[in-house]
N, C-alpha and C positions, 0 to 999 in steps of 0.2 A: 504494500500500500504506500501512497507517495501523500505523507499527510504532512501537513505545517510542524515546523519542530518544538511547537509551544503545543498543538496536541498531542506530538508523540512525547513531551515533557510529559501532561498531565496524566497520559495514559500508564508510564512507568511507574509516575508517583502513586499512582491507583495499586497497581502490580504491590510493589514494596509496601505500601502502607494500612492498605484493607487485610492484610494477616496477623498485622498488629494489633490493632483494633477491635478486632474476631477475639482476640487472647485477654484485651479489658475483664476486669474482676464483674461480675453480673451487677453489681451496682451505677459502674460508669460504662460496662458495654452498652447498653437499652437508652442512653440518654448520651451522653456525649460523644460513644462513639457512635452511634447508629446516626445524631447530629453530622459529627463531622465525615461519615461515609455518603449520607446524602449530598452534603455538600460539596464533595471530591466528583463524583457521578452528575451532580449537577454544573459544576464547572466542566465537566468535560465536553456535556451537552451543549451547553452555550457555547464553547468556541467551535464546535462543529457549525452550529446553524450561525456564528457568527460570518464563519467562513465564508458559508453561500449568499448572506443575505446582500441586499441590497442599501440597505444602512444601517452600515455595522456603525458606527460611533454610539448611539446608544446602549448598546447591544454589551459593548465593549467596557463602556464605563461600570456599569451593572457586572459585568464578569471581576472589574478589580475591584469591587465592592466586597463580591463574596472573597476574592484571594484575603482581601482582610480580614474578614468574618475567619477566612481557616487559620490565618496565620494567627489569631487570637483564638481559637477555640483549641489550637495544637499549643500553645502558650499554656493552658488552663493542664494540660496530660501532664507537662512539666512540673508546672504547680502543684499538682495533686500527686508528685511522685508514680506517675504511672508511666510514665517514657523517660529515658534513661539522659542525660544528657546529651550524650553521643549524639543516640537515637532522633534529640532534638536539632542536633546542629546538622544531621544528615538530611532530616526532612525541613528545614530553614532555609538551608542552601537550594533544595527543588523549588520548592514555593517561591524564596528571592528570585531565581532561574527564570520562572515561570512570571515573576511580576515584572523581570526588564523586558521579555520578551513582548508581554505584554502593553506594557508602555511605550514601547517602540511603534507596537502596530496601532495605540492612540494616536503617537507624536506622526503616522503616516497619513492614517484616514484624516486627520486635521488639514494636515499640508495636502491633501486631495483637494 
């Protein structure tokens, strides 16, 4: 498949970080992860249909909305001692990955 490399980003991060989340203690799997799995699954969605649409700058802004929403909801797993530091700086660096890649294709559709 020949996709944008900000969807084969989000699609990795999917890969590596929904096995993690599956392993959450039953009190924060059902509520923050099952949160932050929607929300990985819905970022993914959205840069797809961002891809094809016709006006993406909406579309776009709304997508780095959520990247913040994750980058703070994977902030709380830290907080809460359920993801390891490591674990944090590994998936901090996709997500920043994912938010220049992102911002680039705002600062493009702008300049459109």
């Amino acid at each position: 498949m020949n996709d944008l490399p900000i969807i084969q980003k989000t699609h990795d991060l999917i890969k590596w970080y929904v096995p993690i989340l599956n392993r959450l203690p039953r009190d924060h799997k059902f509520t923050l992860g099952d949160r932050i799995v929607t929300q990985l699954y819905d970022l993914l969605e959205g840069l797809i249909k961002a891809r094809y649409s016709r006006d993406k700058l909406p579309k776009l802004y709304d997508l780095n909305l959520q990247l913040e929403i994750l980058r703070h909801q994977t902030r709380l797993l830290l907080d809460f001692e359920l993801l390891s530091a490591k674990r944090y700086a590994y998936v901090g660096q996709h997500i920043n990955s994912i938010g220049i890649e992102l911002g680039g294709w705002i600062k493009q559709q702008k300049a459109d």
